[in-house]
C-alpha positions in Angstrom: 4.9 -19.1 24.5 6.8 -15.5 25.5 7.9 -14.6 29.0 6.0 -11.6 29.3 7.7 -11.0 31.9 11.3 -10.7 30.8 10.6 -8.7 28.4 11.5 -5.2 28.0 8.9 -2.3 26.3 10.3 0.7 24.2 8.8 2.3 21.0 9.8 3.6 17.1 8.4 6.5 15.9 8.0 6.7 12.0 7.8 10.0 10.4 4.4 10.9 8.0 5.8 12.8 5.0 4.4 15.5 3.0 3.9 14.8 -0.3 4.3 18.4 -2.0 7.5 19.5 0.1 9.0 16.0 1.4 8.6 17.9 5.1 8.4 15.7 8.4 4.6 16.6 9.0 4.0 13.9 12.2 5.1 10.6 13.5 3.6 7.3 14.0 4.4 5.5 17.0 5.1 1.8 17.2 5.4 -0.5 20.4 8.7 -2.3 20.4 9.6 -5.1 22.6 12.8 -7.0 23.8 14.3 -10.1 25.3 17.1 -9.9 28.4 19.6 -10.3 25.2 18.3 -7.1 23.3 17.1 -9.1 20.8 13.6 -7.4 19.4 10.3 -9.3 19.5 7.7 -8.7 17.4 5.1 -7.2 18.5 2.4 -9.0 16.9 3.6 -11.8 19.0 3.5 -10.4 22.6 0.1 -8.3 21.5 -1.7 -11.9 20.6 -0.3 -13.6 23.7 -2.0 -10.8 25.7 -5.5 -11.5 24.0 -5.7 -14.3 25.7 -5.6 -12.3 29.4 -7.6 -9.4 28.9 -6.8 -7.0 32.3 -2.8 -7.9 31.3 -3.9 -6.9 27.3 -5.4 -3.5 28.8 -2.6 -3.0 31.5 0.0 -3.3 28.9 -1.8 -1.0 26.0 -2.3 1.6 28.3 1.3 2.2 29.8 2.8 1.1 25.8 0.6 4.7 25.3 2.2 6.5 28.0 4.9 5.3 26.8 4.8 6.7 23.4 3.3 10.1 24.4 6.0 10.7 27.4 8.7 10.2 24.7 7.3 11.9 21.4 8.4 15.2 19.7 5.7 17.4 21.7 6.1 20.1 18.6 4.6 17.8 15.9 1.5 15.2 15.5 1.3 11.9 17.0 -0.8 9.0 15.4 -1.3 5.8 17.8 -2.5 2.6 17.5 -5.0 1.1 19.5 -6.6 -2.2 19.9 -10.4 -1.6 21.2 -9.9 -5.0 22.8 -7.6 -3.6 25.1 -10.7 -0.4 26.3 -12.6 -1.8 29.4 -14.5 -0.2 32.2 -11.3 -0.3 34.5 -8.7 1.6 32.2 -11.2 3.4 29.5 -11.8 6.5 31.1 -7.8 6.6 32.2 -6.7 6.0 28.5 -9.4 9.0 26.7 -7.8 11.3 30.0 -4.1 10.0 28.8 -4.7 10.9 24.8 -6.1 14.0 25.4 -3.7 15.7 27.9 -1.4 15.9 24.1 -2.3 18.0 21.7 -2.4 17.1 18.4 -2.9 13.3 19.0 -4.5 11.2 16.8 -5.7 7.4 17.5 -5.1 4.7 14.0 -7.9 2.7 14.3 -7.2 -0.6 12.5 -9.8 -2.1 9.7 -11.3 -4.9 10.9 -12.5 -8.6 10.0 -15.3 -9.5 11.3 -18.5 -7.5 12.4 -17.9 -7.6 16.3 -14.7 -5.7 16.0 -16.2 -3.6 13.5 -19.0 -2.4 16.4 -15.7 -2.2 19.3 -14.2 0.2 16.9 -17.3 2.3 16.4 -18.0 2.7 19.4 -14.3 3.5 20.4 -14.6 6.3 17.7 -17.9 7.5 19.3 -15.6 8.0 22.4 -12.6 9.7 20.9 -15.1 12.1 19.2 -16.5 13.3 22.4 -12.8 14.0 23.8 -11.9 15.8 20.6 -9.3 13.4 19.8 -8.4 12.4 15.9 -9.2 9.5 14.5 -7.6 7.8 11.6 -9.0 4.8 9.7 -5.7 2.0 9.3 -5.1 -0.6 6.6 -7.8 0.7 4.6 -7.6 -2.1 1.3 -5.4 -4.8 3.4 -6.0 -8.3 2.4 -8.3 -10.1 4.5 -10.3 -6.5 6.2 -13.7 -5.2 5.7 -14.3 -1.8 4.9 -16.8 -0.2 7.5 -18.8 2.8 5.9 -19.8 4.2 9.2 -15.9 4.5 9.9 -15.0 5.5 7.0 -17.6 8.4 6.9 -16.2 9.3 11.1 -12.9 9.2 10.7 -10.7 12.5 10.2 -7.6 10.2 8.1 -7.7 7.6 5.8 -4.2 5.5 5.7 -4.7 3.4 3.0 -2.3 0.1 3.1 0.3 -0.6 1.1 -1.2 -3.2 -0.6 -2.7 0.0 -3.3 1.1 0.1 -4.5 0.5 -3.5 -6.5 -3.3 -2.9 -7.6 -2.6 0.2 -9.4 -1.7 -0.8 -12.5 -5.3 -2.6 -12.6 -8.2 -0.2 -13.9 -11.0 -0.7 -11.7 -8.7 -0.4 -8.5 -7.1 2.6 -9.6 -10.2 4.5 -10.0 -11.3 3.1 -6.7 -8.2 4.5 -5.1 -9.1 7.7 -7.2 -12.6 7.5 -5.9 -11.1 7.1 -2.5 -9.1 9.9 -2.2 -11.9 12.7 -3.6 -14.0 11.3 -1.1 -11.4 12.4 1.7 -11.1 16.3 -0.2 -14.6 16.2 -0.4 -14.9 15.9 3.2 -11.3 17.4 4.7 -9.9 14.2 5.4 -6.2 13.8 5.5 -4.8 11.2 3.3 -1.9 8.7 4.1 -0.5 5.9 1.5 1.7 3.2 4.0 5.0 1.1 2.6 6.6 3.4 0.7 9.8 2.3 -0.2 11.0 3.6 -3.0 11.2 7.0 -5.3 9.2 5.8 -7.7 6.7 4.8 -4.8 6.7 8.3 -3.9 6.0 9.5 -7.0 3.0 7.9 -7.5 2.0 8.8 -4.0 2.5 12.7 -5.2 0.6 11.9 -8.5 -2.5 10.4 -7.2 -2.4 13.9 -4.6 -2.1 11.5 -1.2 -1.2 14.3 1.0 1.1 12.3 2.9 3.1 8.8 2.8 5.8 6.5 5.5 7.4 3.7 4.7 10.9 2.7 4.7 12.3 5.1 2.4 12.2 7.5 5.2 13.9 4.8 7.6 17.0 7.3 8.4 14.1 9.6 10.3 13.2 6.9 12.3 13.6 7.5 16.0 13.9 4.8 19.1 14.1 6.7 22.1 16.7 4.9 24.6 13.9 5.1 27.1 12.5 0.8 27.7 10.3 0.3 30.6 10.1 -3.5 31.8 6.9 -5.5 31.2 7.3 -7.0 34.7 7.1 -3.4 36.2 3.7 -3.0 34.4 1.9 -6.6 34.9 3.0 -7.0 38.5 2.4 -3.4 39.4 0.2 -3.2 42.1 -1.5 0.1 40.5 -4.1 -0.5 37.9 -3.3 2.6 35.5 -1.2 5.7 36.0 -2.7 9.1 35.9 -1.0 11.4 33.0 -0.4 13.7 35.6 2.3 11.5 35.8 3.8 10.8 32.2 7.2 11.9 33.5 8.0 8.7 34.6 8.3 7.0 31.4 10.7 9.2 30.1 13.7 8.2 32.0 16.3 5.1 30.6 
């Protein structure tokens, strides 16, 4: 089991890509964390630890948010990532306040895998629609997740997973992909393909008319602000959330 407590909090942002000019169109944000070493942790592992303790889990989503807003590129889009686990009556109001005092935000909500998270996730998008903030559907096709009409008819984005790059070549998923994607023009959705890694990947991408794609081709326009903020500071803290009125704070090394 992590100490949660010696661990240090900082983030990546990974740039979306237009297809039709290769343009930096947006960035993703990503929670990184790190041991008294500098050694990174992935995050998977601290986020399922904090399942487990639900006020920590909420505590910690909430200021990794801050986080990434305090220290994005205010000039161009901002996807997050949110867990609808971590939303209670406590911090929920706080976190629609904190996403909508940026412009141009937009919250990734993840497919899910059962039919309980499917219902936290509606109703999350139910909120962020009465706040005006994007949504984006995540992971759509990933092994193992359930496709959710009543997302996919909400949602603004659809970020289809990179699991589409090896089903392709297959008939029937290609024209479901097809299918897919002229459901999204049909309706002014944005499109996204995940994992690209390769030229050829991006071709494809272009070819099929996704309007945008990220993956590790684009790895040298990654950014990781210098900025951490120590997991002790937030889950001993004394304050349950911290107004955006003062985001400031996070900026600083």
């Amino acid at each position: 089991m992590l100490n949660l407590l010696s661990l240090s909090m900082g983030c990546e942002y990974q740039p979306f890509i237009l297809t039709d000019t290769q343009q930096i169109a947006g960035y993703e944000a990503l929670s990184r964390f790190y041991d008294k070493t500098n050694a990174p942790i992935p995050p998977n592992q601290v986020f399922e630890q904090l399942h487990s303790q639900n006020e920590q889990l909420a505590r910690v989503e909430y200021h990794a948010k801050a986080f990434q807003v305090a220290n994005s590129n205010q000039q161009l889009p901002l996807f997050l990532n949110i867990d609808p686990h971590a939303l209670d009556v406590n911090n929920c109001g706080a976190m629609l306040s904190l996403l909508s005092s940026r412009e141009a935000t937009t919250v990734e909500i993840i497919e899910n895998t059962c039919i309980s998270d499917a219902q936290l996730s509606e109703k999350l998008v139910q909120q962020l629609k009465q706040q005006k903030i994007g949504v984006a559907l995540d992971d759509i096709g990933a092994p193992h997740s359930m496709l959710s009409l009543q997302l996919l008819s909400s949602v603004d984005c659809l970020k289809f997973d990179i699991s589409w790059l090896q089903l392709l070549d297959k008939p029937e998923k290609c024209e479901l992909f097809i299918a897919l994607l002229n459901y999204a023009k049909a309706t002014n959705k944005q499109t996204v393909l995940e994992g690209v890694e390769t030229e050829i990947q991006l071709d494809i991408a272009t070819k099929f008319g996704v309007d945008l794609v990220q993956g590790f081709l684009f790895k040298p326009w990654f950014v990781q602000p210098k900025a951490r903020k120590q997991l002790s500071d937030i889950l001993l803290s004394s304050t349950q959330i911290l107004p955006p009125s003062q985001l400031a704070s996070f900026a600083t090394v």
